[in-house]
Backbone as a printed PyTorch tensor [residue, N CA C, xyz], in Angstrom:
tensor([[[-35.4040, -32.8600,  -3.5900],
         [-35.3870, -31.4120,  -3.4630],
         [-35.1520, -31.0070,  -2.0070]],

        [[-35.8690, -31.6070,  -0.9190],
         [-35.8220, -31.5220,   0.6000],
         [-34.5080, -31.9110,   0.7870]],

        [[-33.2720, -32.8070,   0.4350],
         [-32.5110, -33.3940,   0.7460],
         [-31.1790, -31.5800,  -0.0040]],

        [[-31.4830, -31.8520,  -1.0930],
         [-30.5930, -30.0630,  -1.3910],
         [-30.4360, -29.5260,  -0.9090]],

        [[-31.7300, -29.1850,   0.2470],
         [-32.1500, -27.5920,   0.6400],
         [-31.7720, -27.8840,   1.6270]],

        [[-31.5620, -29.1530,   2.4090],
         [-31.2980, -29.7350,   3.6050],
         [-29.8570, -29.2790,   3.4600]],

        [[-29.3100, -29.9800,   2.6940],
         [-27.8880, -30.1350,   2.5150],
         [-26.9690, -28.5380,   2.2330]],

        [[-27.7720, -27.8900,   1.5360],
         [-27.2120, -26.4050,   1.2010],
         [-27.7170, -25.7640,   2.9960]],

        [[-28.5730, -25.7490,   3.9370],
         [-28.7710, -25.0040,   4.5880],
         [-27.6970, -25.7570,   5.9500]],

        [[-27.3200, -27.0020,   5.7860],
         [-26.0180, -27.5010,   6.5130],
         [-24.9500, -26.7270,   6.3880]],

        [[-24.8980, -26.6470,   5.2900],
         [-23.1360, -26.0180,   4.6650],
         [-23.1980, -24.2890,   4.9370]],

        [[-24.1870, -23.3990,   4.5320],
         [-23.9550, -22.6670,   5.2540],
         [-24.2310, -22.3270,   6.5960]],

        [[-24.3530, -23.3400,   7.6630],
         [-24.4240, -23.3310,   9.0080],
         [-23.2810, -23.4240,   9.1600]],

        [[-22.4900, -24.5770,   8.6830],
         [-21.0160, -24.5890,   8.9570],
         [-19.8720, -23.8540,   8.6210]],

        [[-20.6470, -23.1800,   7.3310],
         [-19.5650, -22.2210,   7.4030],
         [-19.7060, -20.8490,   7.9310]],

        [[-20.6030, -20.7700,   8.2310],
         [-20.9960, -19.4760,   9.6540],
         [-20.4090, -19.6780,  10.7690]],

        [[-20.3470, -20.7960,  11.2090],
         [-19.7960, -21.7180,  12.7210],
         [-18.2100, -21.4420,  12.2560]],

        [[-17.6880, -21.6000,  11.3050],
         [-16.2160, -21.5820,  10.8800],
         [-15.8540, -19.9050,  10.7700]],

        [[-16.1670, -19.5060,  10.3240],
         [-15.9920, -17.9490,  10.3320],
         [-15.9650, -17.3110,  11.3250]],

        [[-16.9850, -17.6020,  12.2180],
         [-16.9490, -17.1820,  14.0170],
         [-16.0590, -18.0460,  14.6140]],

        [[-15.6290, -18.9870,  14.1800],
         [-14.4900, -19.4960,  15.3030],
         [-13.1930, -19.3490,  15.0770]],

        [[-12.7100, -19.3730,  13.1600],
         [-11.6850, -18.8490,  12.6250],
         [-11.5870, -17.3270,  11.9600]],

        [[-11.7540, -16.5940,  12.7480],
         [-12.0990, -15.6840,  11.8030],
         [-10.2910, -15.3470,  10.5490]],

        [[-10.9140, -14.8200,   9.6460],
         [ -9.4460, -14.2810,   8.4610],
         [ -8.4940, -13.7130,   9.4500]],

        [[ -7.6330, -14.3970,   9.0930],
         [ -6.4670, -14.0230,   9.8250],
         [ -5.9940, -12.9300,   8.9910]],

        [[ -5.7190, -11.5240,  10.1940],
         [ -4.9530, -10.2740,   9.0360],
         [ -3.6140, -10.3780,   9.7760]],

        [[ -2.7040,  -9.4710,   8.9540],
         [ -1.2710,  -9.6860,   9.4550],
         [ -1.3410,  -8.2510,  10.5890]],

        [[ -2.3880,  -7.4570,  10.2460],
         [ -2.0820,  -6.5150,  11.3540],
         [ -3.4250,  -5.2550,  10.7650]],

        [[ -3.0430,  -4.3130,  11.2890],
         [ -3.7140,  -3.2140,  10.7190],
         [ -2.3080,  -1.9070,  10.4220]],

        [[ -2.9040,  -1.0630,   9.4980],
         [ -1.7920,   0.2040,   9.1890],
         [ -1.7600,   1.2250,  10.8230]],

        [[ -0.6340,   1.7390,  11.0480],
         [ -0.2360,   2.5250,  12.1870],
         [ -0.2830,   3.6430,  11.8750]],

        [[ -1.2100,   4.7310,  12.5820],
         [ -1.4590,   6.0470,  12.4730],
         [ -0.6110,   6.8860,  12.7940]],

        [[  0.0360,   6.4870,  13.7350],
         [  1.1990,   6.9260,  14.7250],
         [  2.4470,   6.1200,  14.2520]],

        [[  3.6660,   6.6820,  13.5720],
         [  4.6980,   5.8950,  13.0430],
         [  5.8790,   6.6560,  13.8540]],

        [[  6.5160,   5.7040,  14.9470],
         [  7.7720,   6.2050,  15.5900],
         [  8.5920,   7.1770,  15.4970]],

        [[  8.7470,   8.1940,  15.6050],
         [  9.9500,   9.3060,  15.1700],
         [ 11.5530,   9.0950,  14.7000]],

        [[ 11.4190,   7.6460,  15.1680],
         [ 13.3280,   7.3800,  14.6290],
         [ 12.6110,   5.8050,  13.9350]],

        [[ 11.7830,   5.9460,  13.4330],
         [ 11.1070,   4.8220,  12.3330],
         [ 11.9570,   5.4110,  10.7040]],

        [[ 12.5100,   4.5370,  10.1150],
         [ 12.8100,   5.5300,   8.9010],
         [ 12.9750,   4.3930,   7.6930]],

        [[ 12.5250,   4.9830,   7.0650],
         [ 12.4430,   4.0250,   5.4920],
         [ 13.0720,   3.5040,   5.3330]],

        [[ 12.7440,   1.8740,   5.1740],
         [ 14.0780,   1.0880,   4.5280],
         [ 14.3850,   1.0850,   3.1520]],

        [[ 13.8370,   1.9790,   2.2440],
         [ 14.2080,   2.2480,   1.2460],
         [ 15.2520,   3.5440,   0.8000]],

        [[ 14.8320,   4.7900,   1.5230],
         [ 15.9630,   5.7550,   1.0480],
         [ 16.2080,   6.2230,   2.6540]],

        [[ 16.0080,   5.6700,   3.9870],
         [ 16.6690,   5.9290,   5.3270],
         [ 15.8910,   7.3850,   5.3910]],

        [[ 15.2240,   7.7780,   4.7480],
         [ 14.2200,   9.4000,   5.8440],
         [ 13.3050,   8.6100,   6.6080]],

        [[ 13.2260,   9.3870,   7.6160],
         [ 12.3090,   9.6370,   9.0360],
         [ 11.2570,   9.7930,   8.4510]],

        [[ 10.1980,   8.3560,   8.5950],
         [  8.9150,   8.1230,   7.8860],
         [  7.5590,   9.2080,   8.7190]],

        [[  7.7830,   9.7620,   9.8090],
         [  7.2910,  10.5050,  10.9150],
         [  6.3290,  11.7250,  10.4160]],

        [[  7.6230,  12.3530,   9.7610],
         [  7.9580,  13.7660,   9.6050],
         [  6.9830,  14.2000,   8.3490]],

        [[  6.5030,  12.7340,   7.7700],
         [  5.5880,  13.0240,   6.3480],
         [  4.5140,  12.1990,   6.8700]],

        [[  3.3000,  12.4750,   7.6170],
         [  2.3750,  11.6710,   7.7490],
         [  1.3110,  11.5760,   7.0920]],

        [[  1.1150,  12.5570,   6.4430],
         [  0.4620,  11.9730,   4.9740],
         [  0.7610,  11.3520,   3.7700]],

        [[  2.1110,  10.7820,   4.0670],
         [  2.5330,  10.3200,   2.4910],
         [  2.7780,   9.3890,   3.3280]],

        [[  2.8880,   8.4690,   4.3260],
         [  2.9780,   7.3380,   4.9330],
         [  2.3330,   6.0310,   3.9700]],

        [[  2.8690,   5.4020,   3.6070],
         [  2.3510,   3.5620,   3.1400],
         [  3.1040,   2.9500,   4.2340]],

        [[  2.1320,   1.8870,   3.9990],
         [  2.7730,   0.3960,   4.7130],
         [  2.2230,  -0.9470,   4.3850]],

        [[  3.4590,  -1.7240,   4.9050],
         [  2.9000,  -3.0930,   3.8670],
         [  3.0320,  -4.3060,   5.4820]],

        [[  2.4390,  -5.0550,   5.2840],
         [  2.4000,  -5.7950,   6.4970],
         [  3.4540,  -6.8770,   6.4740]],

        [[  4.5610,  -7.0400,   7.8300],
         [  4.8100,  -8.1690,   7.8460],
         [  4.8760,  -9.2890,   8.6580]],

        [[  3.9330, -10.1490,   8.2560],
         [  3.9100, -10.9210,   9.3160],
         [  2.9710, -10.8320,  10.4600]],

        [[  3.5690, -11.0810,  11.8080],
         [  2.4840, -10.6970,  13.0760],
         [  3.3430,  -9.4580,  13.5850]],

        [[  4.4250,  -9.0900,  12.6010],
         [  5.0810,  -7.7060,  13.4960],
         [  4.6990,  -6.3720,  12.4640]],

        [[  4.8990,  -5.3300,  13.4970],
         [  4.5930,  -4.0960,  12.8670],
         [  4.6800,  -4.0950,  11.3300]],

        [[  3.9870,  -3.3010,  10.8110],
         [  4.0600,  -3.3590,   9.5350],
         [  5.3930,  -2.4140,   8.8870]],

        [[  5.4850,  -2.4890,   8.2420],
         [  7.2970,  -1.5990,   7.8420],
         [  6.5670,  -0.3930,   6.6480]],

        [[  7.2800,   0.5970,   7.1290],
         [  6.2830,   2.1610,   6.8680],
         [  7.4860,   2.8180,   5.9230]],

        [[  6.7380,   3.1800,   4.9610],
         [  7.3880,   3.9150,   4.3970],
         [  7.2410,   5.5220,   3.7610]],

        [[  8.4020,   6.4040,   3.6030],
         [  7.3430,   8.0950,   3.3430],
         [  6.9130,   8.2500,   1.7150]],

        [[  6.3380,   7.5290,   1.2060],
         [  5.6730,   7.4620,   0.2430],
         [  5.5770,   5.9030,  -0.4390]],

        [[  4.4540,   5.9750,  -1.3580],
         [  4.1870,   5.0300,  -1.9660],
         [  5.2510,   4.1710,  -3.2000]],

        [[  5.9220,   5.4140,  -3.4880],
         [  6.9230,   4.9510,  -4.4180],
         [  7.9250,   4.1050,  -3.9650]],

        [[  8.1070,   4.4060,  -2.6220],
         [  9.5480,   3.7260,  -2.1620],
         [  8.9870,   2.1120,  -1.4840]],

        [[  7.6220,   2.2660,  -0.8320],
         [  6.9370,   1.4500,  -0.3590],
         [  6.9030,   0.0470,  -1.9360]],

        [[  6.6010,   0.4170,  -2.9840],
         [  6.5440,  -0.1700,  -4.0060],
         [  7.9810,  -0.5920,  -4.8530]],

        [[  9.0400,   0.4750,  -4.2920],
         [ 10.5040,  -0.5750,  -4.4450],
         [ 10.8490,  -1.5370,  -3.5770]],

        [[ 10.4420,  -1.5500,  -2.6820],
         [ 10.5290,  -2.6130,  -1.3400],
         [  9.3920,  -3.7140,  -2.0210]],

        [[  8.7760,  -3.4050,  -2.2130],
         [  7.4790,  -4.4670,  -2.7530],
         [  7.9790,  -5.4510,  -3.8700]],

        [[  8.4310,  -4.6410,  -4.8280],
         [  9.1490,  -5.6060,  -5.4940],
         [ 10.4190,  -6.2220,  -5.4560]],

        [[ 11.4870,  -5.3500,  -4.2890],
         [ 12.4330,  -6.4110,  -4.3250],
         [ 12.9410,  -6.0890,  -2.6180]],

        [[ 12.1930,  -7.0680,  -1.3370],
         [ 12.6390,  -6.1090,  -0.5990],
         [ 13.7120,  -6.5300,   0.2390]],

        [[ 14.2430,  -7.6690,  -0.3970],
         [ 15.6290,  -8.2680,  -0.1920],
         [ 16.6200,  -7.2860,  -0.4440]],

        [[ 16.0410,  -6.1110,  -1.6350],
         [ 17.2460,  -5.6240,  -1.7490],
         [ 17.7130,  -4.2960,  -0.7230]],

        [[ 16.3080,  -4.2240,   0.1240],
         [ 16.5760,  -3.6710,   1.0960],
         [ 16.8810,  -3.8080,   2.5370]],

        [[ 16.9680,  -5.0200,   2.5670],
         [ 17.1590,  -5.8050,   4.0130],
         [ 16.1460,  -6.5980,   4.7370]],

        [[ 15.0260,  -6.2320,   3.7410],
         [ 13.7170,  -7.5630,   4.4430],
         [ 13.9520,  -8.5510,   3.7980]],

        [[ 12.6700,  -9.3190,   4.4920],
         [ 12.4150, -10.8030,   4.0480],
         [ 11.7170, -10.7010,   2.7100]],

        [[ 11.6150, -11.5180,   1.6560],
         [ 10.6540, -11.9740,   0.6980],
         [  9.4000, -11.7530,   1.1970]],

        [[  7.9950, -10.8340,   0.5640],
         [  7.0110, -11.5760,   0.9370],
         [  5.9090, -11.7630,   0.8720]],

        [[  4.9670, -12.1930,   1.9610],
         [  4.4020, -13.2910,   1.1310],
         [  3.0600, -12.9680,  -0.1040]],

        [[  2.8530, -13.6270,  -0.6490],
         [  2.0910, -13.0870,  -1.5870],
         [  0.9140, -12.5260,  -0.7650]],

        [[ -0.0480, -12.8880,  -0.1320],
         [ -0.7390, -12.3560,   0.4090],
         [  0.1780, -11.0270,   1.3760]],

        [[  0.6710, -10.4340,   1.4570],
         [  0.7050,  -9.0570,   2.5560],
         [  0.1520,  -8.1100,   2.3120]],

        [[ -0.2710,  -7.2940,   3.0260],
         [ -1.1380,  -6.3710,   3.0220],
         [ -0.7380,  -5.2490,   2.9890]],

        [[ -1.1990,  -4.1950,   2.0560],
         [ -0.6310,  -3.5390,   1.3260],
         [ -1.2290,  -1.7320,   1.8320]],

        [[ -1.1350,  -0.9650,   2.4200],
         [ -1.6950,   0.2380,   2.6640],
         [ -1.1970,   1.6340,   2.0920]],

        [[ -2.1780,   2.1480,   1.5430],
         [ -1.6400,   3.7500,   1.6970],
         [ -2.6180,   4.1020,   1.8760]],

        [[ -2.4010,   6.0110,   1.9770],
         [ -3.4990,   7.1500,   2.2560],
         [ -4.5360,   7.5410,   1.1340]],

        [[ -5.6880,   7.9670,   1.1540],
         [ -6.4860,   8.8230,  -0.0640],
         [ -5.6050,   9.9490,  -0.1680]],

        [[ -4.9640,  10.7290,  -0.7710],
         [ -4.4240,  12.0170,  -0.9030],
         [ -5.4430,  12.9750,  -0.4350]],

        [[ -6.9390,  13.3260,  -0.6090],
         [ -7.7860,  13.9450,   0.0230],
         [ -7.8900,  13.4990,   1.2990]],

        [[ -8.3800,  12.4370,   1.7320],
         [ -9.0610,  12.4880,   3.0210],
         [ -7.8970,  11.8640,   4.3160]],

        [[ -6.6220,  11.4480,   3.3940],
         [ -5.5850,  10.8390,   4.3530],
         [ -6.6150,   9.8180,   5.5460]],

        [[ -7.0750,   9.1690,   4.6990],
         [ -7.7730,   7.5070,   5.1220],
         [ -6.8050,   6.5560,   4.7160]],

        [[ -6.8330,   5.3790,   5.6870],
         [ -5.7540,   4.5290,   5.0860],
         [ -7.2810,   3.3830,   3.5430]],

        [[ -5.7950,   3.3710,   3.1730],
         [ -7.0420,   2.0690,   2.4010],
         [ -6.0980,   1.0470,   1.3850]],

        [[ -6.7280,   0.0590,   1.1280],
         [ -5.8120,  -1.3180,   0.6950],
         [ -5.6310,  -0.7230,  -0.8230]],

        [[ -4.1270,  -0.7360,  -0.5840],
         [ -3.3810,   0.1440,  -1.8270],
         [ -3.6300,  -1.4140,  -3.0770]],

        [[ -4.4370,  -2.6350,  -2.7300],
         [ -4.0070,  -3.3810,  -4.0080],
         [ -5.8010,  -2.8410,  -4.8320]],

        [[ -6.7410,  -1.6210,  -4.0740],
         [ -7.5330,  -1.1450,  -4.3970],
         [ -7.6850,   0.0560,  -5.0080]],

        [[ -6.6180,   0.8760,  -4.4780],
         [ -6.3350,   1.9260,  -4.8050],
         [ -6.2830,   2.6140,  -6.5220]],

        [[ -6.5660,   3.9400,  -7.2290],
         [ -6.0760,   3.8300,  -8.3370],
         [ -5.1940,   5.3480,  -7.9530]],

        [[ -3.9680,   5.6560,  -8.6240],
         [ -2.3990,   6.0610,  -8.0030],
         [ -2.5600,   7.0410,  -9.9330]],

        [[ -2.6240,   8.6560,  -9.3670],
         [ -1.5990,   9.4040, -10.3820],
         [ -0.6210,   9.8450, -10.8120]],

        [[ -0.0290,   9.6800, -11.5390],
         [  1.1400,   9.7390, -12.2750],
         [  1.5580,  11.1380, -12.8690]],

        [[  2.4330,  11.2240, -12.8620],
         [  3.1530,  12.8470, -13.3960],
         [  2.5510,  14.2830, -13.2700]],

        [[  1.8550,  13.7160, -12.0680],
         [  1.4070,  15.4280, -11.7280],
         [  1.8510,  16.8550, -11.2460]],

        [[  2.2090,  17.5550, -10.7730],
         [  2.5260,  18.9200, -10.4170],
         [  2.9370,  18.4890,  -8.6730]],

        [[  2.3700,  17.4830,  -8.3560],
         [  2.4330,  17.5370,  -6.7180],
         [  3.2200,  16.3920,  -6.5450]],

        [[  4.4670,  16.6330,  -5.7270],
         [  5.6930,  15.8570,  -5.1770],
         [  5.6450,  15.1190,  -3.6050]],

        [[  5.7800,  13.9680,  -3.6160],
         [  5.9060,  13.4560,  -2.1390],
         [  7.0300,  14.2210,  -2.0000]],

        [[  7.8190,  13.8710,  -0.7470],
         [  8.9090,  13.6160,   0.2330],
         [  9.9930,  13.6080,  -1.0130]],

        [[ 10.4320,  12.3270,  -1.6040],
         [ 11.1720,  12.0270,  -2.4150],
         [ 11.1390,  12.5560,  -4.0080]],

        [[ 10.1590,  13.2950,  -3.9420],
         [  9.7580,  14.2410,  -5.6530],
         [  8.7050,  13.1120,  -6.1710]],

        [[  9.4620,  12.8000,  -7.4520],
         [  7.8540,  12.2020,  -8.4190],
         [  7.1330,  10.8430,  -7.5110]],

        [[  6.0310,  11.1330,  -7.2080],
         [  4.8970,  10.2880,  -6.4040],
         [  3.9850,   9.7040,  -6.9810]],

        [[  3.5820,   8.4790,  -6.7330],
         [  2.7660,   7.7340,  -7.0570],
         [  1.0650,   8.4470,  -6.2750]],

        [[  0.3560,   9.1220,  -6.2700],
         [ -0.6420,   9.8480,  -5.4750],
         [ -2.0110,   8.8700,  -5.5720]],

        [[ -2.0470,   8.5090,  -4.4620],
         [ -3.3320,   7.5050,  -4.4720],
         [ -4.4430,   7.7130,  -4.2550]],

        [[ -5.6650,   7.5840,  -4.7120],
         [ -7.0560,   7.6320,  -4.1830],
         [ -8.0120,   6.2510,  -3.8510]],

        [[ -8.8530,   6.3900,  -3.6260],
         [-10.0400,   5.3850,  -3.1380],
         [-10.7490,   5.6770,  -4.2110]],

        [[-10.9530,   6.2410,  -5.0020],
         [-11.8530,   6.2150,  -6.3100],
         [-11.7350,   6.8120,  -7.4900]],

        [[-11.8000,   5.7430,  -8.3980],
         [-11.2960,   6.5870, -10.4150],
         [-11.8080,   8.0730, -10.1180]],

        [[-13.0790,   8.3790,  -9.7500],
         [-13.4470,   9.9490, -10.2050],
         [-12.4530,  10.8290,  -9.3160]],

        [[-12.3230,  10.2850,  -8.3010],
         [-11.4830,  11.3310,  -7.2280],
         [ -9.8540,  11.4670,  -8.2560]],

        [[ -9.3870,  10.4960,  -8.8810],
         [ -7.9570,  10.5670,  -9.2130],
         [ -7.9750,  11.4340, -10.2880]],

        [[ -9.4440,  10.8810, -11.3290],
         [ -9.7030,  11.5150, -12.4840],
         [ -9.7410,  13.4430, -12.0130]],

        [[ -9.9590,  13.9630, -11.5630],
         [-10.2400,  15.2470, -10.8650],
         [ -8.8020,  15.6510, -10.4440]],

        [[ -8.2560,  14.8910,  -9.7580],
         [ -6.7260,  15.5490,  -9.6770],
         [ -5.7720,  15.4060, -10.8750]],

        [[ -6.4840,  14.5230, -11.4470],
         [ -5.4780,  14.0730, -12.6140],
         [ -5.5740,  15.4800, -13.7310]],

        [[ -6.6790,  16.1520, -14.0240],
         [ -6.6470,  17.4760, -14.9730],
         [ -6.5570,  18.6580, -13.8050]],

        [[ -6.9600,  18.4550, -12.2580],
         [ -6.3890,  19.6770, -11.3980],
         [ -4.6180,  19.8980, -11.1140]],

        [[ -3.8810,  19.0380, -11.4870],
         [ -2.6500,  18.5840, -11.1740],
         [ -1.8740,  18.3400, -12.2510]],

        [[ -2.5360,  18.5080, -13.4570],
         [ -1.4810,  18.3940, -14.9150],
         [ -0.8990,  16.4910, -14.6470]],

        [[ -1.9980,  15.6300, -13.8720],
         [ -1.3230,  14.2570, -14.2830],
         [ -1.3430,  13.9170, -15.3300]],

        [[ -0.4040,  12.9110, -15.6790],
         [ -0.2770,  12.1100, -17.2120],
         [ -1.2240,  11.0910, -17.2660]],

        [[ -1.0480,  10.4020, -15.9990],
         [ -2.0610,   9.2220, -16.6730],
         [ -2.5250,   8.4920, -14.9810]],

        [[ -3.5920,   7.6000, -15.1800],
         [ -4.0480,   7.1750, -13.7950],
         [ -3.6910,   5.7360, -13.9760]],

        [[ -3.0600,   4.7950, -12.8030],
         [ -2.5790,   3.3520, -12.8950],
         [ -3.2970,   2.8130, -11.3750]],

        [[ -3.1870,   1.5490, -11.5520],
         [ -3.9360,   0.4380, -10.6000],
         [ -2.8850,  -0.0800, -10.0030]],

        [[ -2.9200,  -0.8840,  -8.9060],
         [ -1.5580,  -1.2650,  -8.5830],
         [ -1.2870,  -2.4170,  -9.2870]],

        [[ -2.2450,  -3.3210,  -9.8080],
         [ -1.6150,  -4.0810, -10.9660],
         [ -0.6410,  -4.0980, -11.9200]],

        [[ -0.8730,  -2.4170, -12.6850],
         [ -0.0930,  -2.1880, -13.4350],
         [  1.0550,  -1.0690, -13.0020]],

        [[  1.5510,  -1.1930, -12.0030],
         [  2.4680,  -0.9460, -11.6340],
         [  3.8870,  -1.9680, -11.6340]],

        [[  4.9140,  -0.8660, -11.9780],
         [  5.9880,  -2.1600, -12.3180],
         [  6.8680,  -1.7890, -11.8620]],

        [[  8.0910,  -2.6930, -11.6930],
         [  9.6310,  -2.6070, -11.1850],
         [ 10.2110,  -1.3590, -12.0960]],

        [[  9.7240,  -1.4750, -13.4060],
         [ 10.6460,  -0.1180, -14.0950],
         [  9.6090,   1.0090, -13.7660]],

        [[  8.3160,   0.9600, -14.0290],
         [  7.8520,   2.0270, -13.7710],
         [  8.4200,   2.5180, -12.0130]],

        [[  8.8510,   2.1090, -10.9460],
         [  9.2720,   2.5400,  -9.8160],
         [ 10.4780,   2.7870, -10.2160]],

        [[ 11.6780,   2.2310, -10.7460],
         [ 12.9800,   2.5890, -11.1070],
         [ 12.9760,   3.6070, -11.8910]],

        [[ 12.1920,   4.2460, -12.7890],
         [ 12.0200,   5.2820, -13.7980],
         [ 11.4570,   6.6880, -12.6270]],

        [[ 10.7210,   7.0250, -11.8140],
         [ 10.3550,   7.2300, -10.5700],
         [ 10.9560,   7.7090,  -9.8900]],

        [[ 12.0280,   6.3290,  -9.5770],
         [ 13.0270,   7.0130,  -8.1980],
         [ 14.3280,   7.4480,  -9.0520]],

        [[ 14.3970,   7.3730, -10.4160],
         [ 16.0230,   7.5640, -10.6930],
         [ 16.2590,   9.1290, -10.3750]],

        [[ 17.4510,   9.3920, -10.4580],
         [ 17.9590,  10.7120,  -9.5310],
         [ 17.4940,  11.4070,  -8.2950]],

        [[ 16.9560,  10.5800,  -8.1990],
         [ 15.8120,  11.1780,  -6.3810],
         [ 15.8970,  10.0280,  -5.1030]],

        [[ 17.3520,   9.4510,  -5.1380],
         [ 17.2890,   8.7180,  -3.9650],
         [ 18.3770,   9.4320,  -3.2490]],

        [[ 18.3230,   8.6660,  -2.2240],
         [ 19.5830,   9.1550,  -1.1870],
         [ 20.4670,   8.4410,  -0.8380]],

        [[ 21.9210,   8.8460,  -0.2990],
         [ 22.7780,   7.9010,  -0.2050],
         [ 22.4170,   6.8820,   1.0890]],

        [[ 22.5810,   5.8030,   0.5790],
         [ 22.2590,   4.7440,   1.7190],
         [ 22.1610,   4.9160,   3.3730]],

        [[ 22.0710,   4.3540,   4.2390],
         [ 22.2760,   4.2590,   5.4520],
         [ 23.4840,   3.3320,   5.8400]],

        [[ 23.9830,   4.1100,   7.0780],
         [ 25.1830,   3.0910,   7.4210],
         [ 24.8330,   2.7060,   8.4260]]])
């Protein structure tokens, strides 16, 4: 029994000692302040000009790549080769705003309303909160259809989204 308690009060010594010396590596934190000639690599608007509909997803050890809403942030997510990034990696880190309190917070936490009365930048918006009751509340103040997780968020549900509401490319 002494030899357990021995042995369990080793392991978490060491992994206290490991945590303070490695701590989790993050790829960055979200930017409050997004450049004025910063502009979406999804439909090319000036991500600036909407700072409350700002997402961003991390890449790497460089700035995180910002986008003026969540919707477009989530076509890049799923394919963002087809916008000129890299693949990536499963772990990246994923941000948007509360729609109330414009706090950033980890959009793979987030729960996001659907078909409501209120339009990002680009029209139909994915509108995110930090908590079911907060979404639930906009969701009958806002005529939403329905409340989603970012789990169940999908490539068609974003293509269904952005159809007729993009812009012509960038040259």
């Amino acid at each position: 029994m002494l030899k357990n308690q021995m042995f369990l009060f080793g392991m978490v010594v060491m992994l206290t000692i490991s945590a303070l010396l490695f701590p989790a590596i993050s790829q960055g934190a979200p930017q409050d302040t997004v450049d004025g000639a910063v502009r979406c690599p999804v439909c090319g608007m000036f991500v600036a000009k909407y700072p409350g509909w700002i997402a961003q997803i991390a890449l790497g050890s460089n700035d995180p790549a910002s986008f003026d809403g969540v919707k477009d942030m989530m076509a890049y997510y799923f394919a963002p080769t087809k916008f000129g990034g890299q693949p990536l990696a499963e772990n990246a880190e994923v941000w948007v705003k509360d729609y109330y309190s414009l706090k950033w917070l980890d959009g793979r936490q987030a729960f996001f309303v659907l078909g409501s009365d209120v339009h990002g930048p680009m029209g139909h918006e994915l509108i995110p909160f930090s908590s079911k009751a907060a979404a639930e509340s906009f969701l009958v103040d806002h005529h939403g259809q329905r409340i989603v997780t970012f789990s169940e968020i999908t490539s068609e549900l974003i293509t269904r989204l952005r159809s007729g509401q993009t812009m012509k490319p960038m040259k």
